[in-house]
C-alpha positions in Angstrom: 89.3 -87.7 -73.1 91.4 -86.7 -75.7 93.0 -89.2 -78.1 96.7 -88.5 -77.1 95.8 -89.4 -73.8 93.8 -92.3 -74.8 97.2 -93.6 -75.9 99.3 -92.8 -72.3 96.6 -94.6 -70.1 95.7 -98.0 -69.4 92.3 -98.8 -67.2 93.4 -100.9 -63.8 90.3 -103.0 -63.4 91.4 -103.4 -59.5 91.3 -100.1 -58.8 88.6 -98.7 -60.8 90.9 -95.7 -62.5 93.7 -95.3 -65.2 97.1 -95.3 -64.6 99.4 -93.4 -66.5 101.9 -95.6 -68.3 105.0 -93.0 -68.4 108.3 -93.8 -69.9 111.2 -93.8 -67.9 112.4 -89.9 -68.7 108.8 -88.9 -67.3 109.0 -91.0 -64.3 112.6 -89.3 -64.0 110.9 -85.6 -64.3 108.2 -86.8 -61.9 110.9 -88.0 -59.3 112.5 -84.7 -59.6 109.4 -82.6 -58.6 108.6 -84.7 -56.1 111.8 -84.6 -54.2 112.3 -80.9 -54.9 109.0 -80.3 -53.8 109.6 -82.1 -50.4 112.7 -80.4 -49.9 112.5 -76.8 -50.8 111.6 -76.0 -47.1 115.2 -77.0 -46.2 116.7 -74.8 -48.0 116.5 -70.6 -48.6 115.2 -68.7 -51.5 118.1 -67.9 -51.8 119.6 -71.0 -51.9 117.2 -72.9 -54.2 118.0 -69.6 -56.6 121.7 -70.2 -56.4 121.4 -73.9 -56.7 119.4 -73.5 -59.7 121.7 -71.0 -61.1 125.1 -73.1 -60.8 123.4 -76.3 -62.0 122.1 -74.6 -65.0 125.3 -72.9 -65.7 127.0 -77.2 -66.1 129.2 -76.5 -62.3 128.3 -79.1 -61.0 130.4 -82.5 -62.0 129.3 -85.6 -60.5 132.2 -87.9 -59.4 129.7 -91.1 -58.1 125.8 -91.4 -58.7 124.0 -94.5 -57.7 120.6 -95.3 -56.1 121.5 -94.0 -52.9 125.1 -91.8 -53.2 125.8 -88.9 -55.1 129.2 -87.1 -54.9 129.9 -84.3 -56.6 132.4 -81.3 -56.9 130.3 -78.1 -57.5 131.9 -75.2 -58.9 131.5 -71.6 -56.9 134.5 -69.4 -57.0 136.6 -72.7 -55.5 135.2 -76.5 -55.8 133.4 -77.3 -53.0 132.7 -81.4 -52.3 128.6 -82.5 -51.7 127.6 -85.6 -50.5 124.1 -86.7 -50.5 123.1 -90.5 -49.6 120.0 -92.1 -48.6 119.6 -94.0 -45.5 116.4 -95.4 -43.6 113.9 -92.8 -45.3 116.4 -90.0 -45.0 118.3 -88.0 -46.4 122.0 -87.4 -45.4 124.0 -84.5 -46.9 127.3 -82.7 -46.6 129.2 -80.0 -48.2 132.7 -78.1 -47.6 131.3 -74.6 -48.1 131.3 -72.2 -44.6 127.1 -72.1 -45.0 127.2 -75.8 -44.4 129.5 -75.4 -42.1 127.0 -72.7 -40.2 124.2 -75.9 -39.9 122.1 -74.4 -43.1 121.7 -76.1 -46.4 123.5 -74.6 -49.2 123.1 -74.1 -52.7 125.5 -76.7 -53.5 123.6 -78.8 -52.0 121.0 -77.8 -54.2 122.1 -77.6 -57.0 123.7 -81.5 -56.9 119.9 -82.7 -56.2 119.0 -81.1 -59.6 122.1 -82.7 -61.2 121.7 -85.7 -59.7 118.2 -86.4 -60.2 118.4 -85.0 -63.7 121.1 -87.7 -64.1 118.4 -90.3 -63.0 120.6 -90.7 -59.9 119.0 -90.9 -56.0 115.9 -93.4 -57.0 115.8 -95.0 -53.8 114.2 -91.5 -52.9 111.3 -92.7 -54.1 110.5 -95.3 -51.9 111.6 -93.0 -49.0 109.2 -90.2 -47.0 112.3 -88.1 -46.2 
């Protein structure tokens, strides 16, 4: 075991292992590939791509974040309002855009997950198996 990690783990006598003491911006990271992990099957390739793309470019503006709620207004030729909020172990979503609006999930949609969750935003996701 290297010394750096030496320094990041503690020994749990109860469970016989280490546990990873992470700061708060890891555990955010970590929450973020674990619920983009569990949801890329919702959502295209192409999608996901998209997503990426328009939260990376900054259009995406979040109007509420909390534990549960996001809403955002996502930039894409027009604005187009998201909602994403956490209920009983799932996850409820909604945009404007006509995809939506065809019953598939949409790179808005996408895209305000990455936002959100980048914002440290949607943590009761954490305790939920979506």
């Amino acid at each position: 075991m290297t010394r750096e990690r030496e320094k990041d783990e503690k020994f749990d006598e109860d469970i016989g292992r280490p546990l990873l003491i992470q700061s708060p911006e890891m555990r955010t990271q970590a929450l973020m590939r674990q619920v983009m992990t569990q949801l890329d099957y919702r959502f295209s390739e192409p999608a996901r791509a998209s997503g990426l793309a328009l939260s990376d470019q900054g259009s995406v503006r979040l109007s509420l974040g909390s534990e549960r709620d996001v809403v955002a207004a996502v930039r894409d030729g027009i604005d187009y309002e998201t909602v994403l909020h956490v209920e009983y172990g799932s996850i409820l979503t909604s945009c404007e855009c006509e995809e939506y609006g065809r019953g598939r999930h949409c790179a808005h949609l996408w895209a305000t997950f990455k936002r959100a969750l980048e914002e440290g935003f949607l943590a009761a996701l954490a305790r939920s198996p979506y």
